[in-house]
N, C-alpha and C positions, 0 to 999 in steps of 0.2 A: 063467748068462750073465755075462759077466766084464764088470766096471766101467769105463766107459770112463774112458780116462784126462785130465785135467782139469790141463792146466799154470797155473804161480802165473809173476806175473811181477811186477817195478818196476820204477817209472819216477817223477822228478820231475813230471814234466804232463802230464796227459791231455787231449787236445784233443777234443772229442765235435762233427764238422762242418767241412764242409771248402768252407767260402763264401769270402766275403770276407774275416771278422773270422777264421774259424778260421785259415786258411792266411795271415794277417800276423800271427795268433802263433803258430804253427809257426816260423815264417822266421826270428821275430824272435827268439825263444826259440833255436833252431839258430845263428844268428849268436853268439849268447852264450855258446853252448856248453854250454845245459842238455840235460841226456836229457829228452828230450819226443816222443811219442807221437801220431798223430794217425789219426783213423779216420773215415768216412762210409760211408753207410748205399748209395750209389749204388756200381754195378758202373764205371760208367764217368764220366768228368770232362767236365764243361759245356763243350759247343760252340758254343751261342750264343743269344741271350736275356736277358731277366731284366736289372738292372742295370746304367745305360749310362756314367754321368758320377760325373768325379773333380772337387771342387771345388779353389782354390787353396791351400788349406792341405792338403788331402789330396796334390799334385804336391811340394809342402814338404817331406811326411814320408816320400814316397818316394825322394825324393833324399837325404835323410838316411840309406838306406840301398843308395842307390846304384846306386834302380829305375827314376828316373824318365826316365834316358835314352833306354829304350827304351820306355817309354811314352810319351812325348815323340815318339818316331818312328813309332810305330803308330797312332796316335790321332788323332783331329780337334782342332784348336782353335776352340773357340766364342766368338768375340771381342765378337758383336753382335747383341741385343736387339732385336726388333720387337715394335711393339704395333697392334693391329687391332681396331678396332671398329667396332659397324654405323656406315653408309651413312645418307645420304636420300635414295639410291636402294634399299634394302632388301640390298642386299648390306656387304661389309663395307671396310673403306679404314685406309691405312695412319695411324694418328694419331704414330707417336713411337717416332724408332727410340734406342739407347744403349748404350752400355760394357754388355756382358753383367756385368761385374766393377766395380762402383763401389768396394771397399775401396781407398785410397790405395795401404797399405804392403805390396799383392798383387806377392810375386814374379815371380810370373806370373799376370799379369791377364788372366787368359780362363779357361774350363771347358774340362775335356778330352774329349771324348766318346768309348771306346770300351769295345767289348761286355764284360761279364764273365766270359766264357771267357778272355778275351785276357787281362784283367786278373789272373786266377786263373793260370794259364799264366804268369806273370812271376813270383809268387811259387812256386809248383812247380819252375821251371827254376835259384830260387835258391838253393830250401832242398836242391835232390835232392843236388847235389854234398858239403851239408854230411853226409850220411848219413838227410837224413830226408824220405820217402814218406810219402804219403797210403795208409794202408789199406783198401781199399776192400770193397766188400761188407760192415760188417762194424756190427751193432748192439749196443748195449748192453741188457742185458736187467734188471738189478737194480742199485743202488747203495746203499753202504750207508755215512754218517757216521760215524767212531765219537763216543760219548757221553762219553768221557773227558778230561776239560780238561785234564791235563797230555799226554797224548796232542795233542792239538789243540795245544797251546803249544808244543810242541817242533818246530822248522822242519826237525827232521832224521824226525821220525817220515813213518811212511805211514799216515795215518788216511781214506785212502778207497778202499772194494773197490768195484771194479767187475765186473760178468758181462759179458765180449765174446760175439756168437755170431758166427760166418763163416754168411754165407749162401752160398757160394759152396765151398761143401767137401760132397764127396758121401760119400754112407752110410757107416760103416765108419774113417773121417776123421775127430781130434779136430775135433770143431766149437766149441768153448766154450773161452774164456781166462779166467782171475781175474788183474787187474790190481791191484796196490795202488800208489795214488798218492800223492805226498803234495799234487797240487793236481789237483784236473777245471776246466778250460773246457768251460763246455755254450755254441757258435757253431750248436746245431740247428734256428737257423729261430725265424720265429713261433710255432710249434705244440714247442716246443723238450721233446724230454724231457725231459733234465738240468733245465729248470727247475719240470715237474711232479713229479719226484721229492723234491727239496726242497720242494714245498707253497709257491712264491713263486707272488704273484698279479697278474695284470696286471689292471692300475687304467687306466680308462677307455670309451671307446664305440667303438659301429662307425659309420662316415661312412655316410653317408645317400647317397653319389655314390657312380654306377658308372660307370668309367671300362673302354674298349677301349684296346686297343695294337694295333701292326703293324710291323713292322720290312720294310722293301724297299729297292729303289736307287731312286736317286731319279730321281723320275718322269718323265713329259714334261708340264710343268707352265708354265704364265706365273707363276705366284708368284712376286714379285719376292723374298720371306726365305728360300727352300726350303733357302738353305746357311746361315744365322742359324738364331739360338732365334726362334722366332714364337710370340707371344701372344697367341689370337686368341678376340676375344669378339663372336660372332654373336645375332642370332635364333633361331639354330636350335641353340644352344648353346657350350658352348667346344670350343676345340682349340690344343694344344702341339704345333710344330715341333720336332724338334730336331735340324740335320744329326748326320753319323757320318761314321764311318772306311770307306773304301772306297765310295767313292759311294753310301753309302747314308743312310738318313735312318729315323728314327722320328715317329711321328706318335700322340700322347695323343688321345682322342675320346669326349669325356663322352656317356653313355648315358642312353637311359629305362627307368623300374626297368622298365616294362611289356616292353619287348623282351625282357629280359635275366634275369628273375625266377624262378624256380618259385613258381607263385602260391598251391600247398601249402604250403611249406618256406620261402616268400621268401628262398631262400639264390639268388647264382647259378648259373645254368645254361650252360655252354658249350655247350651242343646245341641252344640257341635262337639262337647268331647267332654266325657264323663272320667271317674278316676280311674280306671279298667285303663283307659289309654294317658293318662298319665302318669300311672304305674308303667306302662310301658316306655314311654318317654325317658324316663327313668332309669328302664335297666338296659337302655340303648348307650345310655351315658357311662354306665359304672361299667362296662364289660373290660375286664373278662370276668367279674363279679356278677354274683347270683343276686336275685332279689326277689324271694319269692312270698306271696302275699299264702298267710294261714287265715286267716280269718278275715270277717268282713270289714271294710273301714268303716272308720267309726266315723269321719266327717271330712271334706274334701270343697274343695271351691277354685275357683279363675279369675284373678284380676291383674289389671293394670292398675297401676299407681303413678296420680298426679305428686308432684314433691314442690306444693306451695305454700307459703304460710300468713294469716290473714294480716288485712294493713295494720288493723289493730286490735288491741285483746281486749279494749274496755270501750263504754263508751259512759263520760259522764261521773266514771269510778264507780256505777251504778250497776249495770250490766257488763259482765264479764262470760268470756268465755275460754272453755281448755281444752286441751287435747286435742283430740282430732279436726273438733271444730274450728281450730285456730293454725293446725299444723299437720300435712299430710305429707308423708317419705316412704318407702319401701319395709319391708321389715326384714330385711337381708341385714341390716345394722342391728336387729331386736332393739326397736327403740321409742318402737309406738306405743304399748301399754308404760313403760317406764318415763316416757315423757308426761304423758299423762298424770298418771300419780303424782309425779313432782312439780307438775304446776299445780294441783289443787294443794299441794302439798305447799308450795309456796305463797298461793292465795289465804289459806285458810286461818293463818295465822294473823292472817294483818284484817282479814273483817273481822275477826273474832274478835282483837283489841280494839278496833272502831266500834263495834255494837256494846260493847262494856265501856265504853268513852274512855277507854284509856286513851286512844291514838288520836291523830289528824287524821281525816280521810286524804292529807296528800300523802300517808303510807300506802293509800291502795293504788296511787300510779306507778310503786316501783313492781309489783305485778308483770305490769306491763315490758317497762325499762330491762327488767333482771331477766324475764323468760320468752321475748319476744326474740332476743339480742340471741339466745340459747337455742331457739326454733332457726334460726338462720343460719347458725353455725353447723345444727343439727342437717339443714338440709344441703349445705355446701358440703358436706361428708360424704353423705347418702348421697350425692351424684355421684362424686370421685368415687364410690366403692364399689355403685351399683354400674359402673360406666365399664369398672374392673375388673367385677365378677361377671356380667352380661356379656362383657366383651370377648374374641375369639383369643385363643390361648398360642405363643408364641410358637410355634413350630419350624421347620426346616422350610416346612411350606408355604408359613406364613411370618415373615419377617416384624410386621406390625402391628403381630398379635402382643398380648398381654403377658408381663416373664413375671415364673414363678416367684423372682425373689419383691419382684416391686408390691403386687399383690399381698406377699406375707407380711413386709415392712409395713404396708398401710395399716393392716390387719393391728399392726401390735403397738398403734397409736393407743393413748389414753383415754379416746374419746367417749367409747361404747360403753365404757364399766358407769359413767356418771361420774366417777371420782376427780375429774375435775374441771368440773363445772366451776367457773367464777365469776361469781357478781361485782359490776364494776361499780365504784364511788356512788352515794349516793346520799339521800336522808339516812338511808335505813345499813350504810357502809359507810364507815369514815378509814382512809388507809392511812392514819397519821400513824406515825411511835411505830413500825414495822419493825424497825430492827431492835425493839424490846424485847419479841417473840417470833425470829424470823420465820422458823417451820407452824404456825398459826396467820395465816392470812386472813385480812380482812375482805369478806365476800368465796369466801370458800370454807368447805365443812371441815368440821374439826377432826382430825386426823386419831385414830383410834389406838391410845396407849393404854399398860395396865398400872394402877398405882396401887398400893395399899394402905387401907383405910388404919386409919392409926391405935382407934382404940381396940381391935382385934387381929390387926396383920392379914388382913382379909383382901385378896387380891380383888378389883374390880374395874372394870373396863369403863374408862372416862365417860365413852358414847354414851354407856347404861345410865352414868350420871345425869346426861341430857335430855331426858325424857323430854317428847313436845306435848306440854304441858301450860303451855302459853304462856309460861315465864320465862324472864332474861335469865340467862347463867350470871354471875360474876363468878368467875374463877379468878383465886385470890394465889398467885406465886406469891410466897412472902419470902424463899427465899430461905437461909439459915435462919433461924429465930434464937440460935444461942449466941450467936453473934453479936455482944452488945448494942455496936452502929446497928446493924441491920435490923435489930429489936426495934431500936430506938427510930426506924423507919418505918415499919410497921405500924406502930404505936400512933405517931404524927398522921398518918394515911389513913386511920381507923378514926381519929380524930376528924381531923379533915370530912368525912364523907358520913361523919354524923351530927353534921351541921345541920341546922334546919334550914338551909337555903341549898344543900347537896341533893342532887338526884333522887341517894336514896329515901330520904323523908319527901323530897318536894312532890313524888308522885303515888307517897304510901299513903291508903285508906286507913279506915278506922278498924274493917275487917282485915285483911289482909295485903301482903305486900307484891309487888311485880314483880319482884328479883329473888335468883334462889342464890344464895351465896355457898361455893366451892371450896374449900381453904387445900391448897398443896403446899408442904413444904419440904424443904432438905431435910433430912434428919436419920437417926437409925433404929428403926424397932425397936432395939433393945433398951436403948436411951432416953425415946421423944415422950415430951408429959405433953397432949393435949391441951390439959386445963392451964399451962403458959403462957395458952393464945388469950388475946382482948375476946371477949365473951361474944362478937359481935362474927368473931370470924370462927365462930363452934357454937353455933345457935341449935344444934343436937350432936351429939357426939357421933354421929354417922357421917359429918358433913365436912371431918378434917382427915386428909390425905397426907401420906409420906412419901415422897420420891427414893423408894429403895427396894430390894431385890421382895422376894416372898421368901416367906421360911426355908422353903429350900433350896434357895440360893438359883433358881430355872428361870427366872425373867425378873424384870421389871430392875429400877435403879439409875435408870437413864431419862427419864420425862425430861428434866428440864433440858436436854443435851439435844431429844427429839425434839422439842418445840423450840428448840432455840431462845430457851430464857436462860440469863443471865445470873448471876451471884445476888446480884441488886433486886430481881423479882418483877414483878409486874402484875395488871387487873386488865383482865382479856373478859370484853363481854360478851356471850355466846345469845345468838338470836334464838326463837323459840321454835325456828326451823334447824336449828343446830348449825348456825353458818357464824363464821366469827364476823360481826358488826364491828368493834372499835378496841381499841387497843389502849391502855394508860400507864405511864410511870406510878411509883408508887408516891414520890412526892410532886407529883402532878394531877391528882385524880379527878383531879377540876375538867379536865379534857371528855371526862366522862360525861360531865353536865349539859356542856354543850353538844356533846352528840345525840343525848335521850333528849333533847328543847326541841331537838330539830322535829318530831314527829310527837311526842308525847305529851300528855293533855291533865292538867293538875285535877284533881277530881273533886267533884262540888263537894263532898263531905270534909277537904284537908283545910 
């Protein structure tokens, strides 16, 4: 019987899962133009269910790549928060409605709501044109490490095989691939194999609450929030509103283990209670409100939720994993597709620069360090939240129930929106020079102001400036440039930093450079001559900013006041995830050198 044949293949990165997290590093990965690979185990791609809401830093990072327009157009906006709790009449009454989004510096202040199909489908329709598909049908069957350090050191070796098999290939048909990668992302889910195979272990419990879902149009209802987030804490238990995209709505509906159990197995059972009975569950909670289903549901499911997060996210810098596979919580916070994205969102940038030999592979341990530290914060939340919306609700009757106002206080912590997320000191964060730029912090995203571009008074929003494009920002405050001193500051700092021993030559190729240089400065429309600046900080005429109002006098005028720069200026360098890395004086810019030494790799052509 003759041998079947067994093809070898490589590829820079192997994606194992084709969720949220997998397919925004595909995307993101494809934009950069690494070969990257991406496989799931399903025949066919998610139509609807599962995962509903994008926070406002997650609308951030997809504009950064130039998704979020049309998400922005398919989507609900969820602007406004109710709270409901019982009655003294035994029903439940509205106590306190508010800003869905209480972060100040939320570019968009509201939650996006729409399905995960839709959302997954955005990044599919961006990466297919770059040449890369999701393969589907398609499991991995063995993986294998190698054991060798200088193998492992080398950012050019392939130190991990992988076994593909096609499910989807009939007898007679090679069925089996050997991939050698030089990096695997396991995006497989909670039950993730990539992270069983490496022997990482997830640390923590399973929640004691079981919760129903239903997805429908929205109903024929008196409920005055049916198109808000409603927060509703009954007698008869909790329940989460959350409108959607296309007249519809979803509805959370906290369960009893006894409905819902196998009282052998205490695992749950979907054959004990269909969405018929928790729609009813449902409108046992909201009375004296109506809740009446028109149509059929469109998708509905029952689980409990473990809230643990793996020991570790990498093993080797080699094999990484995100999202689910590394971090499980409730979705009563909306925080498990938004985690997601932001860790591939966070990874994708630092293999991109190690596969191009920009970097040290010691930038792919802060991965780890920056979003492990974020999974732990994330799930010490999602206890306290889920512990407060699960919990019984304060009444006459019940003294040690849960008060409306501690609940709402939590609610309108910082945490949910993403905004502020902050990465602590690191290779890839240096927090020196702070108070050059106090409102720009080092390991936190750059805060969304408008400036106007100088050679047209063209109002534009900083963020749009930071496209993730796998290059450093330098944003250059110079600061008054008619200021003779201050010129003459300038001047010396543009000098300075076109040393050939400076950053910027010491890690520029013969094709192109790492860094996209910014220029902001004081000045007035009416007044500022661009071509003033040294040639180095108006390398196209698009690339130099004013700090002052727009023609019609309705915003903008204030940056340096919002970031807290000074008269004197500063060079604030923006990560290629859009987080501020390091901070310089302008006659300091050396500060610079030593932060880009710490991870970045001189390239064999300089």
């Amino acid at each position: 019987m003759p041998v079947p044949f067994v093809r070898h293949s490589e590829v820079d990165v192997l994606i194992i899962g084709a969720g949220p997290a997998g397919l925004m590093c595909a995307n993101a990965l494809a934009n950069a133009k690494v070969n990257v690979r991406i496989v799931d185990k399903r025949a066919f791609k998610l139509t609807t269910g599962e995962g509903d809401g994008l926070s406002p830093r997650t609308v951030e990072v997809l504009q950064s790549y130039g998704l979020a327009e049309r998400v922005l157009k398919e989507a609900c906006q969820v602007h406004l928060a109710a709270f409901y709790n019982p009655s003294s009449t035994g029903g439940i009454e509205l106590t306190n409605r508010t800003s869905n989004v209480t972060a100040p510096s939320a570019r968009y202040p509201f939650e996006v709501a729409l399905h995960q199909a839709a959302i997954q489908d955005i990044f599919i329709d961006s990466m297919t044109p770059l040449g890369v598909e999701v393969q589907r049908s398609t499991i991995p069957t063995s993986m294998e490490l190698s054991k060798d350090d200088n193998e492992l050191a080398d950012p050019t070796s392939y130190p991990v095989r992988v076994v593909l098999q096609r499910l989807d290939k009939s007898e007679g048909e090679p069925q089996e691939e050997i991939v050698h990668a030089k990096f695997v992302v396991g995006c497989d889910g909670a039950h993730s194999w990539v992270r069983k195979q490496v022997d990482i272990t997830m640390d923590g419990e399973q929640s004691d609450s079981i919760w129903g879902v239903v997805d429908m149009v929205t109903p024929d209802t008196d409920f005055p929030d049916v198109r808000n987030k409603a927060l509703v804490h009954s007698n008869h238990g909790s329940v989460l509103l959350v409108s959607r995209e296309q007249d519809r709505i979803r509805v959370y509906v906290q369960l009893e283990d006894k409905d819902v159990t196998d009282p052998v197995t205490g695992r749950v059972d979907k054959e004990k209670m269909g969405p018929e009975q928790i729609l009813e569950t449902a409108q046992k909670s909201l009375v004296p409100y109506k809740l009446i289903r028109k149509s059929e549901f469109l998708w509905w499911t029952i689980y409990s939720v473990g809230q643990r997060v793996a020991s570790n996210f990498s093993i080797n810098n080699r094999v990484f994993i995100t999202g689910d596979a590394c971090h499980t919580h409730s979705p009563k916070a909306g925080q498990g597709m938004n985690a997601s994205i932001n860790d591939s969102h966070n990874l994708a940038w630092k293999i991109a620069l190690v596969v191009r030999g920009w970097a040290d592979m010691s930038l792919l341990s802060t991965y780890e360090s920056e979003r492990r530290k974020f999974a732990l914060d994330l799930i010490a939340f999602d206890k306290m939240w889920s512990t407060l919306f699960c919990g019984k609700p304060l009444t006459e009757q019940n003294n040690d129930g849960v008060s409306p106002d501690h609940f709402f206080k939590t609610f309108q912590t910082d945490f949910t929106s993403g905004i502020g997320i902050h990465y602590q000191p690191s290779v890839a964060v240096n927090d020196r020079n702070q108070e050059l730029a106090s409102g720009l912090v080092p390991g936190k995203r750059v805060p969304p102001y408008k400036f106007m571009r100088a050679a047209d008074a063209w109002p534009f929003e900083l963020q749009d400036l930071l496209p993730s494009d796998f290059l450093f920002k330098l944003l250059v405050f110079t600061g008054d440039f008619s200021d003779p001193l201050q010129q003459a500051r300038v001047e010396s700092m543009v000098t300075d930093i076109q040393k050939p021993e400076s950053f910027l030559n010491r890690y520029a190729t013969h094709e192109n450079s790492r860094f996209d240089i910014i220029t902001i400065s004081k000045g007035r429309k009416e007044t500022f001559n661009l071509f003033q600046l040294p040639t180095l900080l108006r390398s196209h005429w698009s690339k130099v900013f004013i700090d002052d109002t727009d023609p019609t006098g309705s915003f903008g005028g204030e940056g340096y006041s919002y970031y807290g720069v000074g008269p004197e200026g500063a060079v604030v360098a923006v990560r290629p995830d859009g987080y501020v890395g390091a901070i310089a004086p302008l006659d300091r810019v050396g500060d610079l050198d030593a932060y880009f030494a710490s991870f970045m790799k001189i390239p064999a052509d300089a």
